[in-house]
mmCIF file as Biopython writes it, N, C-alpha, C and O atoms, coordinates in Angstrom:
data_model
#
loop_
_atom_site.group_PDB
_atom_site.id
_atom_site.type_symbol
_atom_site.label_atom_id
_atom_site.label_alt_id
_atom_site.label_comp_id
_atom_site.label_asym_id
_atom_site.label_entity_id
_atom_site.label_seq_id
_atom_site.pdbx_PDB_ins_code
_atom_site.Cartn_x
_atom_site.Cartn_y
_atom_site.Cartn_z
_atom_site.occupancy
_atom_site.B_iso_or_equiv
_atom_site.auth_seq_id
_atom_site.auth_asym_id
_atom_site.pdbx_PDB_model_num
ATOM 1   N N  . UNK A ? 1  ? -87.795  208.987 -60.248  1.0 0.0 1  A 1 
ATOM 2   C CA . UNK A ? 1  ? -88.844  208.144 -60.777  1.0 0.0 1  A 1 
ATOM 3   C C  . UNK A ? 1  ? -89.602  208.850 -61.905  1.0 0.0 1  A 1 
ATOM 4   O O  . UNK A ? 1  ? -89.672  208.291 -63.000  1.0 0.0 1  A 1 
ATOM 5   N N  . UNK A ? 2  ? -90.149  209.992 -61.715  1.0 0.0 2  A 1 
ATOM 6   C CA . UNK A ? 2  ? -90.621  211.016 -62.644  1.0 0.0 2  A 1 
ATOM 7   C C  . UNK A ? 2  ? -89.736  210.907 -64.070  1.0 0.0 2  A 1 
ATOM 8   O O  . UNK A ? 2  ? -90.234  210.363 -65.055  1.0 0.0 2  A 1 
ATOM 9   N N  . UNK A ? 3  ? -88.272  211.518 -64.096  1.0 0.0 3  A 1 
ATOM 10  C CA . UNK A ? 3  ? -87.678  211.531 -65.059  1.0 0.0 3  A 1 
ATOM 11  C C  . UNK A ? 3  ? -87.299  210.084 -65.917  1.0 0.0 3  A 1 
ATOM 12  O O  . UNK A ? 3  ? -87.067  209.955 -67.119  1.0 0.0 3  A 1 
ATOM 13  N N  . UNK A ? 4  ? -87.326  209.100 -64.877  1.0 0.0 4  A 1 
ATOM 14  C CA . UNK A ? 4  ? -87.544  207.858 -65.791  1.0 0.0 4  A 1 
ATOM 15  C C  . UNK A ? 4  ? -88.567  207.400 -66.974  1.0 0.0 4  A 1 
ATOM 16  O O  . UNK A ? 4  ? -88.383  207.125 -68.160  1.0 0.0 4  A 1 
ATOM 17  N N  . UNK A ? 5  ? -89.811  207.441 -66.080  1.0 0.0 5  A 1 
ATOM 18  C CA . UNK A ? 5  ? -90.992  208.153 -66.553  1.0 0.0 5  A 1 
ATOM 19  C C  . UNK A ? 5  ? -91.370  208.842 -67.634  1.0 0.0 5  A 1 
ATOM 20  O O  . UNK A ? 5  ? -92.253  208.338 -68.329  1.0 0.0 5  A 1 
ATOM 21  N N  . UNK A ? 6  ? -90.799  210.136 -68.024  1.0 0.0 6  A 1 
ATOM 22  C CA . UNK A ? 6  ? -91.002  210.822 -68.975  1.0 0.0 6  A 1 
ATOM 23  C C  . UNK A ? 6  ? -89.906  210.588 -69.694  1.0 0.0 6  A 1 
ATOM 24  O O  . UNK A ? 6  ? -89.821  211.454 -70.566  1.0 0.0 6  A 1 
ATOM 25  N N  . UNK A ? 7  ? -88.977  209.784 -69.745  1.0 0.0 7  A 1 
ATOM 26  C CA . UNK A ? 7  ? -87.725  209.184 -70.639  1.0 0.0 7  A 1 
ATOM 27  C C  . UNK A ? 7  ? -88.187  207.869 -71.440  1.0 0.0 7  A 1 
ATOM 28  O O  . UNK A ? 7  ? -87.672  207.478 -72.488  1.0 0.0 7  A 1 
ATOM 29  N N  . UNK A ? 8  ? -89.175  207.303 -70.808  1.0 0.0 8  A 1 
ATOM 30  C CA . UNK A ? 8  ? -89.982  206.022 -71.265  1.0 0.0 8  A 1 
ATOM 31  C C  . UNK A ? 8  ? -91.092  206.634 -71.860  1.0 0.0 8  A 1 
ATOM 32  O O  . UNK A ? 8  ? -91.795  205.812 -72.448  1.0 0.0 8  A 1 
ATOM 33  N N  . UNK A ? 9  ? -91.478  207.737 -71.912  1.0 0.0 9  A 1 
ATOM 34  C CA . UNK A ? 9  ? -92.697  207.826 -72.774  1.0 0.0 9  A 1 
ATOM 35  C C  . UNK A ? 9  ? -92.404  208.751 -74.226  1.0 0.0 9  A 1 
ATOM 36  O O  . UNK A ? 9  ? -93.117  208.746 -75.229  1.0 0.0 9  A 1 
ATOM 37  N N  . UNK A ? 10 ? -90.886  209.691 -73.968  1.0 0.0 10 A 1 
ATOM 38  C CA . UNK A ? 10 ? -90.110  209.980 -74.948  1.0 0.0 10 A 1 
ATOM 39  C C  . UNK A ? 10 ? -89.989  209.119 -76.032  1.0 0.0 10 A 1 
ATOM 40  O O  . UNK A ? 10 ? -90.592  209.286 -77.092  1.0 0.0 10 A 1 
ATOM 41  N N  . UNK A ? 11 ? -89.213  208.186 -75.795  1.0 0.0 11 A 1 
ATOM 42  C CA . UNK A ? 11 ? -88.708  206.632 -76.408  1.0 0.0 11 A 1 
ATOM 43  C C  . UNK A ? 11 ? -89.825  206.043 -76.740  1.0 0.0 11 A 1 
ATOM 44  O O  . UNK A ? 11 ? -89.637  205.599 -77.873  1.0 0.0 11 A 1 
ATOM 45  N N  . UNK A ? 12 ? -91.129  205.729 -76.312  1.0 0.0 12 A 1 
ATOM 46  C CA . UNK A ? 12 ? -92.042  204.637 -76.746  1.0 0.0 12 A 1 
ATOM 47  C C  . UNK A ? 12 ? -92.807  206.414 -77.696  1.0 0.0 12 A 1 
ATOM 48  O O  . UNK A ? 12 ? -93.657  206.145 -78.545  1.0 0.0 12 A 1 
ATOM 49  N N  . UNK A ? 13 ? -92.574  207.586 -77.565  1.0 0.0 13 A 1 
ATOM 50  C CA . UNK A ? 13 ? -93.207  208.342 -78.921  1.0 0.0 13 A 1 
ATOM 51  C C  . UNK A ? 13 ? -92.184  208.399 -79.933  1.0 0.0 13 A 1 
ATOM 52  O O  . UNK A ? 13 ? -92.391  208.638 -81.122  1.0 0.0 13 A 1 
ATOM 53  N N  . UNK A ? 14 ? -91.031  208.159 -79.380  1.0 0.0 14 A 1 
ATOM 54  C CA . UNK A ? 14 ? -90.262  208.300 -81.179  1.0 0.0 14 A 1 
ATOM 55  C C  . UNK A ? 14 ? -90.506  207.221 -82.158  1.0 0.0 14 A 1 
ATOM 56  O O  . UNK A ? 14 ? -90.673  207.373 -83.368  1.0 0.0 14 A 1 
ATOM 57  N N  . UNK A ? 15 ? -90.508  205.780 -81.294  1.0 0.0 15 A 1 
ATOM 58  C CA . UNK A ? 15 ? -90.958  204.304 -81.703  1.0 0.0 15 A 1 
ATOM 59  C C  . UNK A ? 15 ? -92.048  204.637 -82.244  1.0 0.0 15 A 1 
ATOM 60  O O  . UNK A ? 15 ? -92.021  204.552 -83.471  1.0 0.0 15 A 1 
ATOM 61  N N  . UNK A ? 16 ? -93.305  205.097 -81.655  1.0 0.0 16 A 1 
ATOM 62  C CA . UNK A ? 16 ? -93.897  204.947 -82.448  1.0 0.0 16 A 1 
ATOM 63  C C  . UNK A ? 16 ? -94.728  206.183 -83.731  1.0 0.0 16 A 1 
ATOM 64  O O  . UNK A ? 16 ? -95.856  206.114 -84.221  1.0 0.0 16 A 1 
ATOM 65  N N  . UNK A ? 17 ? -93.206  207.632 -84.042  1.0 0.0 17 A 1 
ATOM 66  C CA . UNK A ? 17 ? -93.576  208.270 -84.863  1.0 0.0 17 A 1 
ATOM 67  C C  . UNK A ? 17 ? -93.062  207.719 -86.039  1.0 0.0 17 A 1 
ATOM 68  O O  . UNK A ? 17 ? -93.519  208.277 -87.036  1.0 0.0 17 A 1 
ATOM 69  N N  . UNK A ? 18 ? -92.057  206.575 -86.336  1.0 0.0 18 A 1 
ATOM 70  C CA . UNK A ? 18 ? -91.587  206.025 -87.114  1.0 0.0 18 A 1 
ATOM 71  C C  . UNK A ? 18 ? -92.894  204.772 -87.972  1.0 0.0 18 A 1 
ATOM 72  O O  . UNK A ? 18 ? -92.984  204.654 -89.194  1.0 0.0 18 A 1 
ATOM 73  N N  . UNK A ? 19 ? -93.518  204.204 -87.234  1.0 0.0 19 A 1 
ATOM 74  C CA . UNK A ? 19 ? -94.818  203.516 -87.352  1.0 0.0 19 A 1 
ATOM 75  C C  . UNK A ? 19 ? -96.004  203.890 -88.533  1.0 0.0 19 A 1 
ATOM 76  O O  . UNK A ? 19 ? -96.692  204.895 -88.356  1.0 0.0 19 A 1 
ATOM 77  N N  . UNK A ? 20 ? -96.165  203.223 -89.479  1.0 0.0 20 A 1 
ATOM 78  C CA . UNK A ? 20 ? -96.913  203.798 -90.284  1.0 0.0 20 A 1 
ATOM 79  C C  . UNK A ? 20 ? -98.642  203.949 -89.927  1.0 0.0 20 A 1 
ATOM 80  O O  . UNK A ? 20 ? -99.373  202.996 -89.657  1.0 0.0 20 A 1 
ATOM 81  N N  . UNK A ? 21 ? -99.044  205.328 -90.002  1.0 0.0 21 A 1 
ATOM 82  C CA . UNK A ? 21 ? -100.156 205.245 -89.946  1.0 0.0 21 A 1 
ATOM 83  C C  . UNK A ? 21 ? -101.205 204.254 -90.724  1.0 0.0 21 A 1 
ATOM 84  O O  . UNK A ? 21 ? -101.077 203.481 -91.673  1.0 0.0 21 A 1 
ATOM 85  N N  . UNK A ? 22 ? -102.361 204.656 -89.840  1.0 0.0 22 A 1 
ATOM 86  C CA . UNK A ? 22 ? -103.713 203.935 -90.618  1.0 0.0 22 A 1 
ATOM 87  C C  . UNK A ? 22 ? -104.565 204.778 -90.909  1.0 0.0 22 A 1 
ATOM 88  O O  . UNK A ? 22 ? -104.948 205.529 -90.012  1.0 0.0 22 A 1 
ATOM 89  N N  . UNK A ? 23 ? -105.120 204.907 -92.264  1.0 0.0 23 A 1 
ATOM 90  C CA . UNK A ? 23 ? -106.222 205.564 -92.154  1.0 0.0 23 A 1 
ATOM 91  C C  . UNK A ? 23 ? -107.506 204.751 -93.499  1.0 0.0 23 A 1 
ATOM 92  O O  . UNK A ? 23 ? -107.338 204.512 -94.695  1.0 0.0 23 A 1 
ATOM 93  N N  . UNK A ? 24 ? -108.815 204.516 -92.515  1.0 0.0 24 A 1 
ATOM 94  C CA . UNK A ? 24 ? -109.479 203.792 -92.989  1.0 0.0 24 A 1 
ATOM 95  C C  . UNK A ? 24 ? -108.727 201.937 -93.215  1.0 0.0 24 A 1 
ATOM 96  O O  . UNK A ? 24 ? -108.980 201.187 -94.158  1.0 0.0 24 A 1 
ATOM 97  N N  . UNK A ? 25 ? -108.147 201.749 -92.468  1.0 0.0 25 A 1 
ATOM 98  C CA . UNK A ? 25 ? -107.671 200.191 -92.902  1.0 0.0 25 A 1 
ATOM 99  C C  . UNK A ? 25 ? -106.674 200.161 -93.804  1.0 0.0 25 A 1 
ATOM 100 O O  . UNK A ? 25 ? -106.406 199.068 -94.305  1.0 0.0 25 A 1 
ATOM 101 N N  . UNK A ? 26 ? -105.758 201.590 -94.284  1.0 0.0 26 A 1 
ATOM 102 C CA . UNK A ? 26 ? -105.117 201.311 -95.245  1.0 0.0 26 A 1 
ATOM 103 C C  . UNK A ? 26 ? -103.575 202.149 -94.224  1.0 0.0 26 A 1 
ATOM 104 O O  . UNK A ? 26 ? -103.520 202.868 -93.227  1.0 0.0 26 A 1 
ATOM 105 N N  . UNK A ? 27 ? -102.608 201.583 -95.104  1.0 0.0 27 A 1 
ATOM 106 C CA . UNK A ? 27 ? -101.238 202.437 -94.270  1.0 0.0 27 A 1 
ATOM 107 C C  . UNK A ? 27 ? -101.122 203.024 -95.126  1.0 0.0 27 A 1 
ATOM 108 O O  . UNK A ? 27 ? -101.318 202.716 -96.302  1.0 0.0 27 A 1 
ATOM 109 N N  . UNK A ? 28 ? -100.695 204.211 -94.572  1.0 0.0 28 A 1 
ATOM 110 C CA . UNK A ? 28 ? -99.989  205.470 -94.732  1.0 0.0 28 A 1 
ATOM 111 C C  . UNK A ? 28 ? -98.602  205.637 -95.065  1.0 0.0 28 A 1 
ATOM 112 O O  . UNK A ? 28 ? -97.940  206.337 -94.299  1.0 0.0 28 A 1 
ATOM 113 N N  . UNK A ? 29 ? -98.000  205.094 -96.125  1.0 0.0 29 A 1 
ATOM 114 C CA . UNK A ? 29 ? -96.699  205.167 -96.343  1.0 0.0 29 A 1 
ATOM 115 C C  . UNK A ? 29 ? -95.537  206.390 -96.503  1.0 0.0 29 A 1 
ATOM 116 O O  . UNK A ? 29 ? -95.830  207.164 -97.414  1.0 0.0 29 A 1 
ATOM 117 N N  . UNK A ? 30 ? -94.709  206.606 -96.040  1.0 0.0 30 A 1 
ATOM 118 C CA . UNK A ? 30 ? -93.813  207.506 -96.113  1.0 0.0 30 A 1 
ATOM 119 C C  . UNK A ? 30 ? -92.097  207.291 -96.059  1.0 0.0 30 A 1 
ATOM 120 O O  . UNK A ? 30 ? -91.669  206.372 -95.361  1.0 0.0 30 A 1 
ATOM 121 N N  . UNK A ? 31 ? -91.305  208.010 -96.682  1.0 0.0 31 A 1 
ATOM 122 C CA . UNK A ? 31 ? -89.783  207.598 -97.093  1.0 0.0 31 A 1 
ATOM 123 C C  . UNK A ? 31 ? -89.281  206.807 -95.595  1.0 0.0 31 A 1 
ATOM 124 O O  . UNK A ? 31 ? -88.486  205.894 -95.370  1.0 0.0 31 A 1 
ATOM 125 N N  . UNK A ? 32 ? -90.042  207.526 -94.847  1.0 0.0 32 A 1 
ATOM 126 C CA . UNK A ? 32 ? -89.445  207.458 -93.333  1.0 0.0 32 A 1 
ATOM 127 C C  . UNK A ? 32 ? -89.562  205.953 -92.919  1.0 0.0 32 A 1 
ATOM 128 O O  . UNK A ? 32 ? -88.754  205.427 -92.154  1.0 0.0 32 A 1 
ATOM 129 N N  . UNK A ? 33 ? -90.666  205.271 -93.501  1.0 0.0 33 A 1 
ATOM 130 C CA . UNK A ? 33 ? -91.286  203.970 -93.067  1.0 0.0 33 A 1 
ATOM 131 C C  . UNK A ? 33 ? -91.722  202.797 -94.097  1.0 0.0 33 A 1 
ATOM 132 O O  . UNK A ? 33 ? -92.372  201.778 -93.863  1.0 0.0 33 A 1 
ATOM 133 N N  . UNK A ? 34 ? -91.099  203.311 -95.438  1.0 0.0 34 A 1 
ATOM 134 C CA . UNK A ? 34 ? -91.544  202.314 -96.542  1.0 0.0 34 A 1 
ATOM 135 C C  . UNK A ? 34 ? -90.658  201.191 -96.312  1.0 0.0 34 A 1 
ATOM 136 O O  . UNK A ? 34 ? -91.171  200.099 -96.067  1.0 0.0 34 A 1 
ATOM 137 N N  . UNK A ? 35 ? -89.412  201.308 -96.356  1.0 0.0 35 A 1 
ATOM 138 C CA . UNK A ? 35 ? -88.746  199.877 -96.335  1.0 0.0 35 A 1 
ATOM 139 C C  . UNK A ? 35 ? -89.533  198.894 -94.822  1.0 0.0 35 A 1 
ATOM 140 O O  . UNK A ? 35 ? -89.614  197.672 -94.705  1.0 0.0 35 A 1 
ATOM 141 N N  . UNK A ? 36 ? -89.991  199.940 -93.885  1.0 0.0 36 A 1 
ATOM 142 C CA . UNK A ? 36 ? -89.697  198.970 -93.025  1.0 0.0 36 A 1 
ATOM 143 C C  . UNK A ? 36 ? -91.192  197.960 -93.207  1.0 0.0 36 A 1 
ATOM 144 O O  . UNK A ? 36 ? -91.341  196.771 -92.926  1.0 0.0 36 A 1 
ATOM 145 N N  . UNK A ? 37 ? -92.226  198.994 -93.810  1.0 0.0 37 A 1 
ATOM 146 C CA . UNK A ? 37 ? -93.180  198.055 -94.421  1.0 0.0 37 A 1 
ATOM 147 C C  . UNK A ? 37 ? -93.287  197.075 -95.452  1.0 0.0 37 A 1 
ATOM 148 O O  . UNK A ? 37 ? -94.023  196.102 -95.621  1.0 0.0 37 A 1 
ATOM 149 N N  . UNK A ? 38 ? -92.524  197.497 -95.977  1.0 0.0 38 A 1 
ATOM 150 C CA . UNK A ? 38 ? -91.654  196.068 -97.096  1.0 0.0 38 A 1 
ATOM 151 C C  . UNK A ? 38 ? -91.223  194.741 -96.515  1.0 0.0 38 A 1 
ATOM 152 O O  . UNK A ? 38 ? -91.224  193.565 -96.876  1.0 0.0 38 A 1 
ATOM 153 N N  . UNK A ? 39 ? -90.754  195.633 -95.167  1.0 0.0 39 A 1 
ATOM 154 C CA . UNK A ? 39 ? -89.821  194.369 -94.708  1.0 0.0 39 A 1 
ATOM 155 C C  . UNK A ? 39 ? -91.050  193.268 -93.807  1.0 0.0 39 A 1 
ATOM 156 O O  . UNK A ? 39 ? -90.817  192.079 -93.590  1.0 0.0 39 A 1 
ATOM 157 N N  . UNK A ? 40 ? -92.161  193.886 -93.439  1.0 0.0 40 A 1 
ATOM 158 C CA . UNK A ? 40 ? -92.953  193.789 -92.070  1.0 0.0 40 A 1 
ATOM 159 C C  . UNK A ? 40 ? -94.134  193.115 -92.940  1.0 0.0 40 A 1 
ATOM 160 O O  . UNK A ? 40 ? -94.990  192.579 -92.235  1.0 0.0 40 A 1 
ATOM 161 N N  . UNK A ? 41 ? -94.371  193.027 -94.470  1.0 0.0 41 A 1 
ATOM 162 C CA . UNK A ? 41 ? -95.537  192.821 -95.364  1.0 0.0 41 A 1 
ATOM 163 C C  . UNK A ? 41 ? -95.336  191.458 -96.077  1.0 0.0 41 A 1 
ATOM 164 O O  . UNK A ? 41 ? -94.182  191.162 -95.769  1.0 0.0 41 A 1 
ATOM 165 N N  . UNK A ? 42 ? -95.824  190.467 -96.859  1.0 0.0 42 A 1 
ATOM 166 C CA . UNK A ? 42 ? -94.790  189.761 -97.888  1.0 0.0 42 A 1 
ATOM 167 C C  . UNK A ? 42 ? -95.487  190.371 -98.936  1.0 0.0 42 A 1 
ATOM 168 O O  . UNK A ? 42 ? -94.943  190.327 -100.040 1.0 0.0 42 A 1 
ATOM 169 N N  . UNK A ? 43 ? -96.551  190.920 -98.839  1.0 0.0 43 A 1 
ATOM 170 C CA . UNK A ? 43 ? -97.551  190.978 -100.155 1.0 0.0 43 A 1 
ATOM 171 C C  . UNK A ? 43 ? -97.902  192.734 -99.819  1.0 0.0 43 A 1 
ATOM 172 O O  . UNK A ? 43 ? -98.622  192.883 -98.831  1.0 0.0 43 A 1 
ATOM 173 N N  . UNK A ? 44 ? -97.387  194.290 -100.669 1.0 0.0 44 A 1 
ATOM 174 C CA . UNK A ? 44 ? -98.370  195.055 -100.447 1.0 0.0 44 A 1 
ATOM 175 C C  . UNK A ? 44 ? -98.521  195.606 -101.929 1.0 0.0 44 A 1 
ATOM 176 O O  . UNK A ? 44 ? -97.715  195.515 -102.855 1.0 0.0 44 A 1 
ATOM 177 N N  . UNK A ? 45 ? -99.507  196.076 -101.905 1.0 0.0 45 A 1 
ATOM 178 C CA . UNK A ? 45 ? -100.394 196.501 -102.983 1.0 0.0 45 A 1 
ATOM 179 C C  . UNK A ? 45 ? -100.255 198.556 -102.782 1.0 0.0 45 A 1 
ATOM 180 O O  . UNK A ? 45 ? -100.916 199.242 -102.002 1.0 0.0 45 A 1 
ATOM 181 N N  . UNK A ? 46 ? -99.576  198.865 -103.414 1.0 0.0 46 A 1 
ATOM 182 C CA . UNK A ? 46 ? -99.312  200.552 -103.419 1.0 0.0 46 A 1 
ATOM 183 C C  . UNK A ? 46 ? -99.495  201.017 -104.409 1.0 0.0 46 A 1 
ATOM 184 O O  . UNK A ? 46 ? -99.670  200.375 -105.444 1.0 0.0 46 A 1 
ATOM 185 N N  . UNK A ? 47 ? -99.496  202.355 -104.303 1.0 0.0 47 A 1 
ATOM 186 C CA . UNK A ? 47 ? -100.409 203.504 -105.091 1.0 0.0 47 A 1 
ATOM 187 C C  . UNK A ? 47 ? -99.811  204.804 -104.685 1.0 0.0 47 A 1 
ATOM 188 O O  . UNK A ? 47 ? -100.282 205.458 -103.754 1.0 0.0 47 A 1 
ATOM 189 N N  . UNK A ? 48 ? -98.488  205.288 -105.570 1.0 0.0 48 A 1 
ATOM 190 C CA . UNK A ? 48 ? -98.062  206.371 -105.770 1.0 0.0 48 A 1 
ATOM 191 C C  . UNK A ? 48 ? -98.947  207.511 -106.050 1.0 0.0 48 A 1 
ATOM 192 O O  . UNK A ? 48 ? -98.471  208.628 -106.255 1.0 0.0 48 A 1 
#
């Protein structure tokens, strides 16, 4: 039960190191997570 456990909380931290941060109301974009905010946005407004 334990190792299930810590196999489910493995998996729900990789899910969500892929996840773009927030900081102040704004995301945090990175190579790792831009498309998927592209895909997840219809409208974003960025700043290289």
């Amino acid at each position: 039960m334990l190792r299930r456990a810590l196999l489910c909380l493995a998996v729900a931290a990789l899910v969500r190191a892929d996840a773009p941060e927030e900081e102040d109301h704004v995301l945090v974009l990175r190579k790792s997570n831009f498309a998927e905010a592209l895909a997840a946005h219809k409208y974003l407004l960025v700043e290289f």
